[in-house]
C-alpha positions as a Markdown table, in Angstrom:
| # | Residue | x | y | z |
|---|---|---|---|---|
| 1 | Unk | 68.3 | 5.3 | 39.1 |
| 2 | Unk | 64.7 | 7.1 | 39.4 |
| 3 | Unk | 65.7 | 8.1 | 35.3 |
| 4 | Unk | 66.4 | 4.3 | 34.3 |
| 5 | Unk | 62.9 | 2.9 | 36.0 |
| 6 | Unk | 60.9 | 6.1 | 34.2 |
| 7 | Unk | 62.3 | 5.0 | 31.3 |
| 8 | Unk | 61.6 | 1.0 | 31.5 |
| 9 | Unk | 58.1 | 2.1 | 32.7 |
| 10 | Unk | 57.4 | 4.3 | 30.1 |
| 11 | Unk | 57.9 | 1.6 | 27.2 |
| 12 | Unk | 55.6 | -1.0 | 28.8 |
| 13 | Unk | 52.0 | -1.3 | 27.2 |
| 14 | Unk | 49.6 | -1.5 | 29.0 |
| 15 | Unk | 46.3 | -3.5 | 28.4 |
| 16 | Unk | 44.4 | -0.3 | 27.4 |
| 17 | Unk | 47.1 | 0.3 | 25.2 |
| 18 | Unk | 46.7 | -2.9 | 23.5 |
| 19 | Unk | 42.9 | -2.9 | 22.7 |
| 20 | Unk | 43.1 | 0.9 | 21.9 |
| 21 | Unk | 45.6 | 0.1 | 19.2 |
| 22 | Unk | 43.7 | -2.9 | 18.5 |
| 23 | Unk | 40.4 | -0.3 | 18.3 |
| 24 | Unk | 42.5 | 1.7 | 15.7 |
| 25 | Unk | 43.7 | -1.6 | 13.3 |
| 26 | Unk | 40.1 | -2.8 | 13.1 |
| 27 | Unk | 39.0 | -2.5 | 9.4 |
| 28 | Unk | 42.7 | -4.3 | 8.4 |
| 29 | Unk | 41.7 | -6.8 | 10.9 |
| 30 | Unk | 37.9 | -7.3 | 10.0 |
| 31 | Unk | 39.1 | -7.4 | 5.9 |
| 32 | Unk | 41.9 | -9.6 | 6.5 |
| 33 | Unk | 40.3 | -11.7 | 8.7 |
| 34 | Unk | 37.2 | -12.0 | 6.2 |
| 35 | Unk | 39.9 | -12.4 | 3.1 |
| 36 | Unk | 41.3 | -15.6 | 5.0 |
| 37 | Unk | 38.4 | -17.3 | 5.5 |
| 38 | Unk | 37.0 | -16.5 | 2.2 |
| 39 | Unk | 39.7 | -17.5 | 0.2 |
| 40 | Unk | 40.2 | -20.5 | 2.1 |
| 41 | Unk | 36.4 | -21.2 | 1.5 |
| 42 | Unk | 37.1 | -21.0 | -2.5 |
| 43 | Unk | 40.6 | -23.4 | -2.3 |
| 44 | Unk | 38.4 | -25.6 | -0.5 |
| 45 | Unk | 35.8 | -26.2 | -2.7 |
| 46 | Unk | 37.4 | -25.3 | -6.4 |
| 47 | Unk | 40.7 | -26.5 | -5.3 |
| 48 | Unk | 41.0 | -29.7 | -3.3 |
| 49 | Unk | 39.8 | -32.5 | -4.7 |
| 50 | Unk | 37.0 | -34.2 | -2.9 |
| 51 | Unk | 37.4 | -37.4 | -1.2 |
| 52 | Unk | 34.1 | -39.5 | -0.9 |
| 53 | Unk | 33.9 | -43.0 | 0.6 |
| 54 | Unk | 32.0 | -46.2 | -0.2 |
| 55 | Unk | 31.9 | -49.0 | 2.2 |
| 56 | Unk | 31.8 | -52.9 | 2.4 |
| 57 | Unk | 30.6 | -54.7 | 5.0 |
| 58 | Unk | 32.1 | -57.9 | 5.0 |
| 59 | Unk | 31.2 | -60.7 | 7.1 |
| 60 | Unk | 33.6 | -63.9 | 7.2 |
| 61 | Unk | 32.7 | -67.1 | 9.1 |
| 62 | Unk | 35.4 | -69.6 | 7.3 |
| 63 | Unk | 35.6 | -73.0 | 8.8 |
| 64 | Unk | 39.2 | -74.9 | 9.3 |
| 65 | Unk | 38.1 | -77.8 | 7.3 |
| 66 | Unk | 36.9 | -77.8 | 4.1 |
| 67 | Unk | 35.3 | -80.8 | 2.7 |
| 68 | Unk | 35.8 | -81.6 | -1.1 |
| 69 | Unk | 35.2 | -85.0 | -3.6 |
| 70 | Unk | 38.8 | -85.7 | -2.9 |
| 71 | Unk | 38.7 | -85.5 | 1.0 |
| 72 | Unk | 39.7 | -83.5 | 3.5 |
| 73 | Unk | 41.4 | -80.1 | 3.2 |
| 74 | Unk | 42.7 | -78.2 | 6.3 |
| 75 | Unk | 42.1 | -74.4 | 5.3 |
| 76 | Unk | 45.7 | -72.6 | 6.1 |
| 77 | Unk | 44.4 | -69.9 | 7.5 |
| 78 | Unk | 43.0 | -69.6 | 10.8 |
| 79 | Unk | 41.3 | -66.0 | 12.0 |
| 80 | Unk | 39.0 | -64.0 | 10.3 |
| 81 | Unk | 41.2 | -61.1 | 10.3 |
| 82 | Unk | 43.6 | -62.7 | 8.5 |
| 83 | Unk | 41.2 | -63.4 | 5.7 |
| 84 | Unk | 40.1 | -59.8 | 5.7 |
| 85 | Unk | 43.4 | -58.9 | 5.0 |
| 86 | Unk | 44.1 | -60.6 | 1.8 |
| 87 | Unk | 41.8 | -58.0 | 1.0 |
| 88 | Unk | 44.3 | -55.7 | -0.3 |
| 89 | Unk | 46.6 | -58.5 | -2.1 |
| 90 | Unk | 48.7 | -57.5 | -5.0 |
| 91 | Unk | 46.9 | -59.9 | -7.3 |
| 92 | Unk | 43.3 | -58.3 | -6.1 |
| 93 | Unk | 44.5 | -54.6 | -6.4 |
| 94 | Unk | 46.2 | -55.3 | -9.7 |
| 95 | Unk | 42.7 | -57.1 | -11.0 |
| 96 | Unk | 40.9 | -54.3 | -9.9 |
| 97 | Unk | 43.1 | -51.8 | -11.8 |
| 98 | Unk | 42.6 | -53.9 | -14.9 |
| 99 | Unk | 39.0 | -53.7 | -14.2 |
| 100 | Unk | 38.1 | -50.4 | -12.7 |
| 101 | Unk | 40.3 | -49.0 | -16.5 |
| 102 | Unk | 43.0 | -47.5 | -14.7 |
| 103 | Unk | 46.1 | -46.4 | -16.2 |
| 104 | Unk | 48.8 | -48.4 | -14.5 |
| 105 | Unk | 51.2 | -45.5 | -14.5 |
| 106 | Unk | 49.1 | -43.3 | -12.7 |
| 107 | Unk | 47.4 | -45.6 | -10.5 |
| 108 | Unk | 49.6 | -47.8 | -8.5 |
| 109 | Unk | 49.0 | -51.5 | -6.7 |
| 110 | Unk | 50.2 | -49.3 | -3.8 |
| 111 | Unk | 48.6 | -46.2 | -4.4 |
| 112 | Unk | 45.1 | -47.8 | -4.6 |
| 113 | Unk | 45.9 | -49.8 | -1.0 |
| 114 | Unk | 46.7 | -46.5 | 1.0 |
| 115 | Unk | 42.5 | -45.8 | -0.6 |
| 116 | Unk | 41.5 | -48.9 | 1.2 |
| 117 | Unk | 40.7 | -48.9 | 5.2 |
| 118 | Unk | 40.0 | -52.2 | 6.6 |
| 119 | Unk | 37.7 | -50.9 | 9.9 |
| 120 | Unk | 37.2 | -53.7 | 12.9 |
| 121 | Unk | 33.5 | -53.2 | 13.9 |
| 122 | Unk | 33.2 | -56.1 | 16.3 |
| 123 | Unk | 36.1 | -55.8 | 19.3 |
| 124 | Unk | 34.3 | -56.7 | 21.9 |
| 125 | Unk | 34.3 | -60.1 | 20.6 |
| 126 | Unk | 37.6 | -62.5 | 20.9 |
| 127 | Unk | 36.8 | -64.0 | 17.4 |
| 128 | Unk | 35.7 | -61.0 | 14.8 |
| 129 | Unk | 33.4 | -62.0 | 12.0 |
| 130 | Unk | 32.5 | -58.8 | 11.0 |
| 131 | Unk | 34.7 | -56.0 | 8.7 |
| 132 | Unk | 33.9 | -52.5 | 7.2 |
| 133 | Unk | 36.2 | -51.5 | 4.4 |
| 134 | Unk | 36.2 | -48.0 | 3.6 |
| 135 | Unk | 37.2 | -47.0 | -0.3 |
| 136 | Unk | 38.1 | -43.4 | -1.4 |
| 137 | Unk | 37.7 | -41.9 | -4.4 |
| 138 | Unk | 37.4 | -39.0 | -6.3 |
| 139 | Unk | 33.3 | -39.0 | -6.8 |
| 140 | Unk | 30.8 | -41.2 | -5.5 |
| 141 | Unk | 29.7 | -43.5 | -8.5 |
| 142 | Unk | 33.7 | -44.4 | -8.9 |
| 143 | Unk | 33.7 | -45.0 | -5.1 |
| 144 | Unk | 31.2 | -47.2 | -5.8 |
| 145 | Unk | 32.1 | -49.1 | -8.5 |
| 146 | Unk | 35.6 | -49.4 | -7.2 |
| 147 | Unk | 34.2 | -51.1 | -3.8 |
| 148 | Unk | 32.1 | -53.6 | -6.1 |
| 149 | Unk | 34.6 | -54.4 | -8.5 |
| 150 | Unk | 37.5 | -54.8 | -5.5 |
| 151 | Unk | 34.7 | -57.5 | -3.7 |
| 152 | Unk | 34.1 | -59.5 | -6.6 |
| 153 | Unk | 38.0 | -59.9 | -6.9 |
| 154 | Unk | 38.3 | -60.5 | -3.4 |
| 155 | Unk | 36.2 | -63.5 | -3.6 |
| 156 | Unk | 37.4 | -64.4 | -6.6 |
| 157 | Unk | 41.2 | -64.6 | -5.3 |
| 158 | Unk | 40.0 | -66.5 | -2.0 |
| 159 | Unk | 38.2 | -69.2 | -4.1 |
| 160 | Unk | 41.4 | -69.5 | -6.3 |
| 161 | Unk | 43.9 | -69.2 | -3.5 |
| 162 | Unk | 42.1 | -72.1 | -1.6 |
| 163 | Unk | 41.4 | -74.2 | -4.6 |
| 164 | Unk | 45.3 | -73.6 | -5.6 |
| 165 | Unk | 46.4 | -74.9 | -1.9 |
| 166 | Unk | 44.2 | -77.5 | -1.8 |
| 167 | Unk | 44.9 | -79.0 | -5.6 |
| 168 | Unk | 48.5 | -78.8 | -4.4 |
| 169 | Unk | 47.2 | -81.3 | -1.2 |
| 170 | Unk | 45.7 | -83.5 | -2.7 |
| 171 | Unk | 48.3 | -84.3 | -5.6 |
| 172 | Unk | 50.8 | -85.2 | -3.5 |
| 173 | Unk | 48.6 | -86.9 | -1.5 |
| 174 | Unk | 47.3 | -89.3 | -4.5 |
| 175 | Unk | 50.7 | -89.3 | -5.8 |
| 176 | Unk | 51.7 | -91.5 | -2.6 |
| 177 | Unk | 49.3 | -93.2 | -2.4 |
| 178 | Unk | 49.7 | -94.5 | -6.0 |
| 179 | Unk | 53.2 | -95.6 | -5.2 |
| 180 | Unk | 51.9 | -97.2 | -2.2 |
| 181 | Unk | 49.1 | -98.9 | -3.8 |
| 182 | Unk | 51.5 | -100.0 | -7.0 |
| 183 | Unk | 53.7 | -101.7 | -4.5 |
| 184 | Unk | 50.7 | -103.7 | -3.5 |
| 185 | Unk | 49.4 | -104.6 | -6.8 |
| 186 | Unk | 52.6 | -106.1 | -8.1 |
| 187 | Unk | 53.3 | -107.9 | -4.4 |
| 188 | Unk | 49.4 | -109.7 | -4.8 |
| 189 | Unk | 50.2 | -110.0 | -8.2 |
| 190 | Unk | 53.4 | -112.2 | -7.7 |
| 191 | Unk | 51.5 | -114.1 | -4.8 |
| 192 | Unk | 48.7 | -114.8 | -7.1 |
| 193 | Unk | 50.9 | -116.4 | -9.4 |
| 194 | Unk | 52.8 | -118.6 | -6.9 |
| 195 | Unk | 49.4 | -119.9 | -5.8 |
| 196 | Unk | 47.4 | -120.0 | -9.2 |
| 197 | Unk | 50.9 | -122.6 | -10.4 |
| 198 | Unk | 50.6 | -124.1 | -6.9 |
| 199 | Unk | 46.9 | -124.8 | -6.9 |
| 200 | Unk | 47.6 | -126.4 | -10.9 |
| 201 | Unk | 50.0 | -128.9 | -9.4 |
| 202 | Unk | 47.5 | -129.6 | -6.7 |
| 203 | Unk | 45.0 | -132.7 | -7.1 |
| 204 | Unk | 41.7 | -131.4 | -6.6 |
| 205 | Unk | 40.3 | -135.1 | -5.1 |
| 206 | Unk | 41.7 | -137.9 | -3.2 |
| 207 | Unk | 41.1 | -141.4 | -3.5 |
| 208 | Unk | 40.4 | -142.5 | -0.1 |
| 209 | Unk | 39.5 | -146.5 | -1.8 |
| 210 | Unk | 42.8 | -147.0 | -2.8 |
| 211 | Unk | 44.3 | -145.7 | 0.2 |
| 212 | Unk | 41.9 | -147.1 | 2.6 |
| 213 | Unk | 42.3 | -150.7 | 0.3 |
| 214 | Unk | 45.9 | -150.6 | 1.3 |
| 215 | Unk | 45.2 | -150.5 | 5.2 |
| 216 | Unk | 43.0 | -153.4 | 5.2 |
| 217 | Unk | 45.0 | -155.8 | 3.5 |
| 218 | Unk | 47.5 | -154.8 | 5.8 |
| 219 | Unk | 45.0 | -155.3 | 8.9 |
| 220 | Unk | 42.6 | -157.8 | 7.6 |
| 221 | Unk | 39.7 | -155.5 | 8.4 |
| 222 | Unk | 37.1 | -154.6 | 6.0 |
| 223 | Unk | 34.5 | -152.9 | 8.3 |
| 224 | Unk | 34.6 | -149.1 | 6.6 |
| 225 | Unk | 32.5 | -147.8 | 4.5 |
| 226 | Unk | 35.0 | -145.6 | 2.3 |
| 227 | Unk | 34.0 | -143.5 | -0.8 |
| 228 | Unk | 36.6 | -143.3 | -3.8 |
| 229 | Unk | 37.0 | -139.7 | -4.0 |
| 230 | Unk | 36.9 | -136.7 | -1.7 |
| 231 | Unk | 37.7 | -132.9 | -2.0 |
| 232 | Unk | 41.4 | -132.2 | -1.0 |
| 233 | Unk | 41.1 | -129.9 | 1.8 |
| 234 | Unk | 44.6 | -128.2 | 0.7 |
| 235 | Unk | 42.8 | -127.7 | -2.9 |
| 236 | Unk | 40.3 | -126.0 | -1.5 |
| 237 | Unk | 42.3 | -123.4 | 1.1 |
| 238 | Unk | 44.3 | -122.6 | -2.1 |
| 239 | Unk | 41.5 | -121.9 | -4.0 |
| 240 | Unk | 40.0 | -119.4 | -2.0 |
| 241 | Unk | 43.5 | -117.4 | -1.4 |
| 242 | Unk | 43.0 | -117.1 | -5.3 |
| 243 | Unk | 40.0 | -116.0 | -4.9 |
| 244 | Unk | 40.7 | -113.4 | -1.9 |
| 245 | Unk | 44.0 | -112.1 | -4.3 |
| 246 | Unk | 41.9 | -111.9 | -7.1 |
| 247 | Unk | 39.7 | -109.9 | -5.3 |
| 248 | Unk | 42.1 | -108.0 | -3.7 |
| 249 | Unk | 44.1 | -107.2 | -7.1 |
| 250 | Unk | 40.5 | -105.9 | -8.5 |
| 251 | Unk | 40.2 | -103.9 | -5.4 |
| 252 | Unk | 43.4 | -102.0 | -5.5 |
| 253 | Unk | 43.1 | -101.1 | -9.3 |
| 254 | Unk | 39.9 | -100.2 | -9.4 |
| 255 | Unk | 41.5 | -97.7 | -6.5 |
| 256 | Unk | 44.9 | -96.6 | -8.5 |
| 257 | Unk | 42.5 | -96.1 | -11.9 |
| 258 | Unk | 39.8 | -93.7 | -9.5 |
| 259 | Unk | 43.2 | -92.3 | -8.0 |
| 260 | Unk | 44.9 | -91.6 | -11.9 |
| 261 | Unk | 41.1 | -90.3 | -12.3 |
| 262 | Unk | 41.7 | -87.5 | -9.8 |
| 263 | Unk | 45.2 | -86.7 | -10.9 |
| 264 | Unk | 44.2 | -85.6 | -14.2 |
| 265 | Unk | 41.4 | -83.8 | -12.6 |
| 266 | Unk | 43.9 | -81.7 | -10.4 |
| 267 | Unk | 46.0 | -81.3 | -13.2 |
| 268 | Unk | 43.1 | -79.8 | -15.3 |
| 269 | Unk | 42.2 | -77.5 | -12.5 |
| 270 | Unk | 45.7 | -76.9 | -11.7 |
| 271 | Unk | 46.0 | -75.5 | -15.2 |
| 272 | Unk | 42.8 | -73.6 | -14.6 |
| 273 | Unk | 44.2 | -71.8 | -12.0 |
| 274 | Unk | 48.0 | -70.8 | -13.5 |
| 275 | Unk | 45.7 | -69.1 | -16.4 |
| 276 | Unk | 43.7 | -66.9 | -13.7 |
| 277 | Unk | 47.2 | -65.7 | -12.5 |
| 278 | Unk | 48.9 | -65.3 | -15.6 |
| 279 | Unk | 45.5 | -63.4 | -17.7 |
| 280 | Unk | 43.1 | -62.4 | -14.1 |
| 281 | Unk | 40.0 | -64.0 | -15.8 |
| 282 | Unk | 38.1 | -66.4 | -13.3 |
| 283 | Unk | 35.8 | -69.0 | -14.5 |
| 284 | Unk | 34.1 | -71.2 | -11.8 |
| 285 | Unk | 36.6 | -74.1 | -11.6 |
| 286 | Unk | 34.8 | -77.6 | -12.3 |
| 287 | Unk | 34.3 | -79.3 | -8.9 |
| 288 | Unk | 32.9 | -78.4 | -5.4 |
| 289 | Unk | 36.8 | -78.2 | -4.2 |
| 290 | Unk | 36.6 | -74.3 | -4.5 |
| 291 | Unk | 33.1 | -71.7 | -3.9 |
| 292 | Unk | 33.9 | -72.1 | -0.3 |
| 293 | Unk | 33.2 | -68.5 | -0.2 |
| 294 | Unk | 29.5 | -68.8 | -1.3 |
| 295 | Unk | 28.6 | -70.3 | 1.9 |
| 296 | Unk | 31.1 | -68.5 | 4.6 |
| 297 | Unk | 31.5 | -65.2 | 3.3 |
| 298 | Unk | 28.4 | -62.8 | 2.9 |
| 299 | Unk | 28.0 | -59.1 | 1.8 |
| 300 | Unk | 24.9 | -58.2 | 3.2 |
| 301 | Unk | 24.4 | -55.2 | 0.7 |
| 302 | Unk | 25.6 | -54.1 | -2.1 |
| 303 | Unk | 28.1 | -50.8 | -1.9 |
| 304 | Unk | 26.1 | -47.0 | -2.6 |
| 305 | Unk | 27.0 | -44.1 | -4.2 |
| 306 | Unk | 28.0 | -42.2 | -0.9 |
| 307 | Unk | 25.9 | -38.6 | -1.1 |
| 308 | Unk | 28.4 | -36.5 | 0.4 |
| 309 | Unk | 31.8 | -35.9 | 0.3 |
| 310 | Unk | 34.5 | -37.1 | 3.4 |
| 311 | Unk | 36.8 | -34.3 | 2.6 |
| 312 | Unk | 37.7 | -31.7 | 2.7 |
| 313 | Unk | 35.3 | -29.9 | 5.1 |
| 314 | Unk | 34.7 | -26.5 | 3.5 |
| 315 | Unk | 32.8 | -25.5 | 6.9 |
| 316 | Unk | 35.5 | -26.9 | 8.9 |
| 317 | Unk | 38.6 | -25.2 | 6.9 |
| 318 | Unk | 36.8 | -21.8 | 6.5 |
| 319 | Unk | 36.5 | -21.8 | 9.8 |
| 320 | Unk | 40.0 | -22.7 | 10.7 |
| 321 | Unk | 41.1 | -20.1 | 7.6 |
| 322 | Unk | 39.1 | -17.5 | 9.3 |
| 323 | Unk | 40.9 | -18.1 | 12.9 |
| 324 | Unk | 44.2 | -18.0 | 11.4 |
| 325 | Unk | 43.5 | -14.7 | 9.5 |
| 326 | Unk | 41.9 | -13.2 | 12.8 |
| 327 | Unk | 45.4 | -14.4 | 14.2 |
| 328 | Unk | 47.6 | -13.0 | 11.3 |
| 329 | Unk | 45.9 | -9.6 | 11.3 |
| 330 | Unk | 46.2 | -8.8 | 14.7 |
| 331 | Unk | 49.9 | -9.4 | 14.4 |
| 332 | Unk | 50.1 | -7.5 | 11.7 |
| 333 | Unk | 47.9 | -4.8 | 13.6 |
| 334 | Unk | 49.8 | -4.6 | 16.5 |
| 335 | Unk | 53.3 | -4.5 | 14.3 |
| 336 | Unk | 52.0 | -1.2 | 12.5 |
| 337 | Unk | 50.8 | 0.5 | 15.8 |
| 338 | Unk | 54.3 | -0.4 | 18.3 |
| 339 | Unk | 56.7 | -1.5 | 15.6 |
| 340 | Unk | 56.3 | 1.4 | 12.8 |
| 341 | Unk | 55.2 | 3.8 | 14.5 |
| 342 | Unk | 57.8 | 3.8 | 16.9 |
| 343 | Unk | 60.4 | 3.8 | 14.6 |
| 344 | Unk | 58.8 | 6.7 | 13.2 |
| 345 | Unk | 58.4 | 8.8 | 16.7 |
């Protein structure tokens, strides 16, 4: 028994042990140690590629009513946020590709959203009006031209995207009321005809002589004083429901002729707008129905050329290179002085 605990207590190490062994595996500690962190110093710099970031700061205040020449138009979006977010859109990113001379092959609609970071910079607030977007790229001027290039796109998209939704509005909205208006017409146009043959086979006078001869040789009374001919009172009343049609017919096509007048506006801009998504040139569209964003979405300075690089941190990965050779080499250390050693006793 006395043998066996000799024996367990004679392969402990103890802490003096430990350093001492520690002492004698110092210079293939110090060189590894200072190998790892340089080395990872040199992949850092010469090796990864650098990651800079330009920002945007976006600020969106988009009413829920938009008025136009045609009307109305109730905006279908609702929050801020949600505006922001069209930010990354297929349509935009594949525009910007187009733009920013990207090879489509390499670069992605999705690759270039994960290098887009839509930042909330206002959360204290219930409604946000304010966005940073962060863009990443391989050097600063690209970041910067990429951030420009994806804004103008962005507003571009948002002006055609409204004025697509509300052209769509609006032509079915003159498109019933054409068919209403139509039904009108032809209804005051079949009235006015009953009346205009109605007032023709009306007298326009009446001969209150004759009539008024005939009651006095009935009654042997000749104390009136009658004239011969008066206005017909039903004469008149018809006359003026001519009028009142008349007016009324003028009325409702000078409407359906302003009405057809829009129609082939909103087809015109319509068209406008399937050649945007089919070739993703914009050209200001030809009435105040779209540049909403002009007023309600601001930029308040134009993107920079960031001057230094997001990642990688050379300082922080030499430093985490030089920890995890310290780590390494003291393993290693300790491996040659109980491990080998042993085996070799």
């Amino acid at each position: 028994m006395n043998q066996d605990n000799y024996h367990v207590t004679s392969d402990e190490i103890s802490l003096q042990d430990l350093f001492t062994a520690l002492w004698r595996q110092k210079l293939l500690i110090i060189i590894t140690t200072v190998l790892a962190g340089l080395i990872t110093g040199i992949i850092s710099v010469f090796a990864i590629t650098p990651v800079y970031h330009a920002k945007l700061n976006i600020i969106i205040n988009m009413p829920e009513i938009h008025q136009t020449k045609y009307g109305e138009y109730s905006l279908p979006i609702t929050t801020n946020e949600q505006y922001i977010n069209l930010i990354t859109s297929n349509d935009i990113l594949k525009n910007t590709i187009e733009d920013m001379g990207y090879d489509p092959l390499e670069t992605t609609i999705e690759s270039l959203r994960d290098r887009i970071t839509i930042v909330k910079t206002d959360s204290k607030n219930t409604i946000q009006n304010s966005f940073e977007i962060r863009l990443a790229s391989d050097n600063p001027e690209e970041a910067r031209r990429f951030a420009q290039v994806l804004y103008n796109n962005y507003i571009e998209f948002l002006d055609v995207f409204i004025a697509e939704g509300a052209t769509k509005y609006f032509t079915d909205y003159y498109m019933v009321q054409l068919k209403s208006l139509q039904v009108q017409l032809e209804t005051d146009q079949e009235l006015l005809a009953k009346n205009i043959d109605l007032l023709d086979n009306t007298p326009k006078t009446i001969n209150q002589k004759e009539a008024m001869d005939e009651v006095v040789s009935s009654d042997k009374t000749s104390s009136f004083i009658v004239m011969e001919n008066v206005v017909n009172p039903n004469y008149l009343e018809l006359e003026l429901d001519v009028i009142r049609l008349k007016q009324a017919i003028n009325s409702t096509q000078n409407t359906i002729d302003l009405y057809n007048t829009y129609l082939a506006e909103l087809d015109a801009k319509y068209n406008e707008i399937s050649m945007y998504y089919e070739t993703g040139e914009f050209k200001e569209l030809s009435s105040n129905i779209v540049r909403i964003t002009k007023s309600n979405i601001y930029l308040p300075s134009d993107p920079v050329s960031p001057n230094k690089k997001t990642s990688p941190s050379n300082s922080r990965n030499v430093i985490i290179g030089t920890m995890l050779g310290a780590m390494v080499s003291v393993l290693i250390g300790l491996v040659r002085e109980f491990w080998f050693k042993k085996d070799i006793n």
